[in-house]
C-alpha positions in Angstrom: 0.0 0.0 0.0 1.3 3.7 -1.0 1.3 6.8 1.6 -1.1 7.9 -0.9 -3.3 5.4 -0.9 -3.5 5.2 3.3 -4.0 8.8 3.4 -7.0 8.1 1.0 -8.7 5.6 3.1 -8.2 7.5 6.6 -9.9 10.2 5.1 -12.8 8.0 4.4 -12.8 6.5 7.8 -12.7 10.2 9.1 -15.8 11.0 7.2 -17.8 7.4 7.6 -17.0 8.6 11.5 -18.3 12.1 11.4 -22.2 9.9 9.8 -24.3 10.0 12.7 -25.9 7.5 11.4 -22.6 4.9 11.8 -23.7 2.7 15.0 -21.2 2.7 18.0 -19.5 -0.9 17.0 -18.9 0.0 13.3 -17.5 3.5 14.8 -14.9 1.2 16.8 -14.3 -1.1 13.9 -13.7 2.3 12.0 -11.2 3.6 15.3 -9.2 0.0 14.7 -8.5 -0.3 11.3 -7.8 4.2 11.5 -4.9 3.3 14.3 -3.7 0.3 11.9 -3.5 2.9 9.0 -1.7 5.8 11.1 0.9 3.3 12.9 1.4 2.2 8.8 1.9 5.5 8.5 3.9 6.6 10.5 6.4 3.6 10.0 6.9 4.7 6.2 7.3 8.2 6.8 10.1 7.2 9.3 11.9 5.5 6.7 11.3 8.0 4.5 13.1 10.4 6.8 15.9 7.9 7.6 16.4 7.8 3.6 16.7 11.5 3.1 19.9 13.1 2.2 21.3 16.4 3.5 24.2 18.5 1.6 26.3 20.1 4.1 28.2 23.3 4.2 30.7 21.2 2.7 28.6 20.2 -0.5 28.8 16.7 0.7 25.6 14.9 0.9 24.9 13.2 4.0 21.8 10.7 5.5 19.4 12.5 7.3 
């Protein structure tokens, strides 16, 4: 699964959430699989960071 594609589906979980009409156990299934998608998240963008060069002062390009 891309960023992209995570980001896509926690905003539908964000809007199926805000339906009054969702009952309380769907809203909780909704919660669950949100936290799965955010820890997913967050994992990638971590090694997205880890992955990142930075050019010094030097002009030498160094992980970030």
């Amino acid at each position: 699964m891309t960023l992209e594609k995570a980001f896509e589906e926690l905003e539908m979980i964000i809007e199926k959430m805000n339906d009054r009409e969702v009952s309380l156990d769907d809203s909780f299934a909704l919660y669950t699989e949100g936290t799965k998608l955010l820890k997913y998240c967050s994992e990638q963008l971590d090694t997205v960071e880890k992955k990142m060069l930075v050019l010094s002062e030097e002009g030498e390009l160094h992980e970030f």
